[in-house]
N, C-alpha and C positions, 0 to 999 in steps of 0.2 A: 413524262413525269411518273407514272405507273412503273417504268422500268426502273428509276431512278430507287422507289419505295420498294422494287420487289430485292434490287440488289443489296440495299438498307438490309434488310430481312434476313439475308444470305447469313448462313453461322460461320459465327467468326474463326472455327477451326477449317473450315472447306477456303473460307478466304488467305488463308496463310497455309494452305495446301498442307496439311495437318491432318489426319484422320478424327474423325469426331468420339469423343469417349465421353460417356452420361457420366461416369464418374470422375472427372473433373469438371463439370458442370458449375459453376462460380458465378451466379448474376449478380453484379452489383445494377445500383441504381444511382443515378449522379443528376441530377435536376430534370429529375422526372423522365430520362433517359437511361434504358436498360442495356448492360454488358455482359457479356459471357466469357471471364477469363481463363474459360479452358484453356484454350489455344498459349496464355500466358505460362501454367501450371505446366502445361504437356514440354513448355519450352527449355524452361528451367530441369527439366529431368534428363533432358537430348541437347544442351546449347548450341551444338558443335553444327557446323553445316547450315544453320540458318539463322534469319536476322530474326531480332528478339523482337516479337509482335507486342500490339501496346504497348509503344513506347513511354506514354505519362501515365503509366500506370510504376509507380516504384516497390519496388520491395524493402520495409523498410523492417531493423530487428529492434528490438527496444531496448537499450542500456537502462533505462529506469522511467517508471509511471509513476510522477510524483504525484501524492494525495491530494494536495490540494485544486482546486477546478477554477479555471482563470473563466469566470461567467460562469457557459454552458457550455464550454471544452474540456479538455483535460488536457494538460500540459506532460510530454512526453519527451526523455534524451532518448533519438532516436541513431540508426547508423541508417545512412541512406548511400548505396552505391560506397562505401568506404569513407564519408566524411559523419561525421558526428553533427547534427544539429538540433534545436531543439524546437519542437512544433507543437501545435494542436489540434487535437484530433478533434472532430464533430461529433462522432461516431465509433464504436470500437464496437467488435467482438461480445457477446455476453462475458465469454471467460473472462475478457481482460476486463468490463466492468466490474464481475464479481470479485475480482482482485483490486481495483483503483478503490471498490467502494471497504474492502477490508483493508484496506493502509490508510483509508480516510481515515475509520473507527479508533484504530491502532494507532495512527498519528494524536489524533483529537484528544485520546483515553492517556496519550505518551506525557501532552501539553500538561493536560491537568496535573495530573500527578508529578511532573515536575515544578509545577508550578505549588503544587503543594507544600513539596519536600524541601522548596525553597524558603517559603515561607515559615511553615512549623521546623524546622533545623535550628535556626538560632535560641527558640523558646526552648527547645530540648536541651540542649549544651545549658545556656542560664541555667535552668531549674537543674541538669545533674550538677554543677560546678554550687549552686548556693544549697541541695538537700540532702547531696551524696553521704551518707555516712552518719548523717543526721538520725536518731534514736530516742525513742521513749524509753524511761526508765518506768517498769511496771513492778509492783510485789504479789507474791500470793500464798496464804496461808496455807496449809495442810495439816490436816488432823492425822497425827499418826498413831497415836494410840489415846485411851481414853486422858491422860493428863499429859500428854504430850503435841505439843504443836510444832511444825518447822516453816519457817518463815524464806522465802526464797526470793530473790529479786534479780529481774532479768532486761534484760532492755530487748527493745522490737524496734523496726525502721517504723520511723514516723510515717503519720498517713504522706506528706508531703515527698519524703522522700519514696514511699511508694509508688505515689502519682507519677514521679519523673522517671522512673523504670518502666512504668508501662506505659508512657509515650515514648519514651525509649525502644519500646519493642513496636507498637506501633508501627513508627517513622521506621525502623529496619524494614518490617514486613511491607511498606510500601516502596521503601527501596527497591526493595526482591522483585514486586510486583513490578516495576517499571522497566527494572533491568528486563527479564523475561519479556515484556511487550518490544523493550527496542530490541531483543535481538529475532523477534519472529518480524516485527517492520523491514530490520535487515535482511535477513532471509529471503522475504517476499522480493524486494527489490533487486537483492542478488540473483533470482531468480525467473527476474522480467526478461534475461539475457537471452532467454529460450525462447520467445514468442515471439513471431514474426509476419507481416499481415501485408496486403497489398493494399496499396495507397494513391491517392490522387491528389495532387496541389490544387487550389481552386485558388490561387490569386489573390487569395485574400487572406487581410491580417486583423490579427485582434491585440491590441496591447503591442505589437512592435514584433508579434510573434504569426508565423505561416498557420493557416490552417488548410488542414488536409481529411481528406474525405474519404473513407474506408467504403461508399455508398453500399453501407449493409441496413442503415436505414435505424432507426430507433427502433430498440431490443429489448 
């Protein structure tokens, strides 16, 4: 039994006959059981001439981290091995949280405001189409010399029609504002294509969806 725990112990780079290097040094942790995916990282730089150690361990790249959290995962189009599927992670990286949790923001702030512009649009259009062009007729005296006066009269946009210009400007400026948030959400997501992380399927499902385990542990 003792030799059984000393071989357990052995680093997993000397066991796939690999030279040990601290800087690829990788522990994950998967139910309370510690890995060292050196030996995986060393692989993937050399493939050639040997067999690809940890095998369930996958390398998976991310086509897009959608905002939204299915529970207490994050729901991920992932590329695994060259097919496309869609998983949940338990666990990510800090960077990719700091990114899931700024698409949540971005998402959440995208809702609103179109939910806004959805609503106040129609009242916009009414009130230009019933105050457009609509005008007070005002007068105003001037004393121009001592027995003379000039009487002028001039028309000004109604308060009403004032109001519906500057909801009019408004509803633009919120426009703008949404435009600008969807296209940095785009961005972000176009940009998940870069990140890439080692993974572990655990067998289990949430909602009809795999989830998979980064065991880097809550971050």
């Amino acid at each position: 039994m003792k030799r059984c725990i000393a071989l357990a112990m052995i680093s997993p780079a000397l066991l796939f006959g690999q030279n040990a290097n601290t800087t690829d040094t990788d522990i994950r942790v998967i139910n309370g059981r510690s890995v060292d995916l050196a030996p995986l990282h060393q692989w993937y730089r050399n493939p050639e001439g040997a067999d690809r150690p940890l095998k369930h361990w996958v390398k998976l790249t991310f086509l897009e981290i959608k905002p939204a959290y299915s529970g207490s995962y994050v729901s991920c189009l992932v590329d695994a091995e060259n097919a496309q599927r869609e998983v949940l992670f338990k666990t990510l990286p800090p960077i990719f949280k700091d990114t899931v949790a700024r698409m949540h923001t971005l998402q959440t702030n995208l809702n609103t405001l179109q939910q806004e512009i959805e609503a106040e649009e129609p009242d916009v259009r009414r009130n230009e189409a019933r105050y457009e062009g609509s005008v007070v007729r005002s007068t105003r005296v001037e004393l121009t010399s001592q027995f003379v006066t000039q009487r002028y009269d001039y028309e000004r946009p109604s308060r009403r029609a004032v109001g519906a210009r500057l909801d009019r400007v408004a509803l633009t400026e919120k426009q703008e504002l949404a435009a600008k948030v969807y296209e940095e959400l785009n961005a972000i997501q176009q940009n998940t294509n870069s990140y890439t992380v080692f993974a572990m399927d655990t067998q289990r499902k949430f909602g009809g969806l795999p989830i998979w385990d980064t065991g880097l542990g809550a971050q």
